[in-house]
N, C-alpha and C positions, 0 to 999 in steps of 0.2 A: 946023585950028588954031582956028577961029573956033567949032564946033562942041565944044571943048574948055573956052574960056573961057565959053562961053556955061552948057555942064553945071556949070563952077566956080561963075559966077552963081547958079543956079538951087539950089546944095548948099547957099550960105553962105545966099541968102534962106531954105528952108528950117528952117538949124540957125536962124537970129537969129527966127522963126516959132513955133519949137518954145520956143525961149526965153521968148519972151511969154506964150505960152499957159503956161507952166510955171508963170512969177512971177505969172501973173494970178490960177490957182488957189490958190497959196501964198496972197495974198494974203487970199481969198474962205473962206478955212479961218480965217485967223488973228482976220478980223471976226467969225464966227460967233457967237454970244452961249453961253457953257457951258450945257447940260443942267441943268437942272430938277432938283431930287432926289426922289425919290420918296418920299411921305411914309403910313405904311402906319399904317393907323385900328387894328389888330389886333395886338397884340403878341406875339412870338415865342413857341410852348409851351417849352418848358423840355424840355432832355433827360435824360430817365431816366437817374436812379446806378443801375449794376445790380455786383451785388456775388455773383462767380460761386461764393464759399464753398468747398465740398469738392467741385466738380465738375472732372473731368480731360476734355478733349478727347481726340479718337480721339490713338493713336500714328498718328506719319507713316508710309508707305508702304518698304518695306524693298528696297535694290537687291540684285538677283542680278547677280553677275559672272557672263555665257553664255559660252562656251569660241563660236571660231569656226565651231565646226563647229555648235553649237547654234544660234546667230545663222543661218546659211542655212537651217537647218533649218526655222526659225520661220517666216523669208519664204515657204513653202509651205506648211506647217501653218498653213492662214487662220483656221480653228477652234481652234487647241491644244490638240487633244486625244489628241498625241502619237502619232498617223497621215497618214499624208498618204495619203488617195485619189486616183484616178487624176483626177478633175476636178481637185484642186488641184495638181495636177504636172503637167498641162498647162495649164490658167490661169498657170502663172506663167515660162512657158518661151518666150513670144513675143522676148526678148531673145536668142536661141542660133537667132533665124530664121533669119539669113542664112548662120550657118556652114551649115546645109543645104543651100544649092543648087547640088543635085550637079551639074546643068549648066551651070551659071555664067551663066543666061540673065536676072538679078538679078531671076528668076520662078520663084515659089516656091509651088506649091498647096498647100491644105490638109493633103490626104489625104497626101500626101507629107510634109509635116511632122509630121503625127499619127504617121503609122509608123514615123518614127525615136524620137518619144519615145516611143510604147508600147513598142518594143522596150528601150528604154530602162529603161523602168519595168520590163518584165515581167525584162528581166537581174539586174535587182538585190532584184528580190521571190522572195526564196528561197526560201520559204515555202509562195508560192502564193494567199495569201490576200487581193489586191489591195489591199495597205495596207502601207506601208514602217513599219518600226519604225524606231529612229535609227540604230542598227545596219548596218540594209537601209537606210539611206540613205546613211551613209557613204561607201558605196561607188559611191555618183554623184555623188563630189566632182571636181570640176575639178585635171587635173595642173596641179602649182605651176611656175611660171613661172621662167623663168630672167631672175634678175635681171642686167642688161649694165653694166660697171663699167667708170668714164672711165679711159682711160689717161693720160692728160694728162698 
């Protein structure tokens, strides 16, 4: 009990502490004498009338609406230049790691992961030519999900 009134003591000394020291700096701000004005020997230049006549600026930037399928597409095409080679289709597949591991040991080596996406890649390059066209890409779209509706 005694150890309880004593911490009350020592809180209220404290706050009525902190109080002083608050009103003290109030205080020591309000005597302060105001700032000086700066008085500058050199008078301001003058800013140029510029009078832009018959000049037109660039037109703005025009947006394309991408279809979704073209949006994924881009995120691999890092270049754009409407191939994705085999570096940029594995650069950009580190997100699909984990569904790989086929032994559930949450260990996942490289080489094992390369050889599902070259397989991958080389499935869908019809062609042959190690460069997916949009076309040959389409076809390593993700099955669409089945959306789960509340019964409520």
């Amino acid at each position: 009990m005694s150890r309880m009134v004593l911490g009350a003591l020592v809180a209220l000394a404290l706050v009525g502490l902190g109080a002083f020291w608050w009103q003290g700096r109030a205080q020591v701000e309000r005597g302060a004498p105001p700032p000086q004005p700066v008085e500058t020997s050199e008078p301001l230049p003058e800013i140029p009338a510029s009078d832009p006549g018959d000049l037109v600026g660039p037109a703005p930037p025009e947006s394309t609406e991408l279809t979704k399928e073209q949006r994924r597409f881009f995120r691999y095409d890092r270049n754009r230049d409407w191939r994705i080679t085999r570096t940029e289709m594995l650069s950009s597949r580190t997100d699909g790691f984990r569904k790989l591991d086929t032994d559930g040991n949450n260990l996942l080596d490289f080489e094992e992961w390369a050889v599902a996406t070259v397989t991958k890649f080389e499935g869908a390059d019809a062609d042959g030519d190690n460069q997916l066209t949009p076309g040959e890409f389409a076809t390593t779209a993700p099955k669409p999900t089945k959306t789960r509706r509340c019964a409520c």
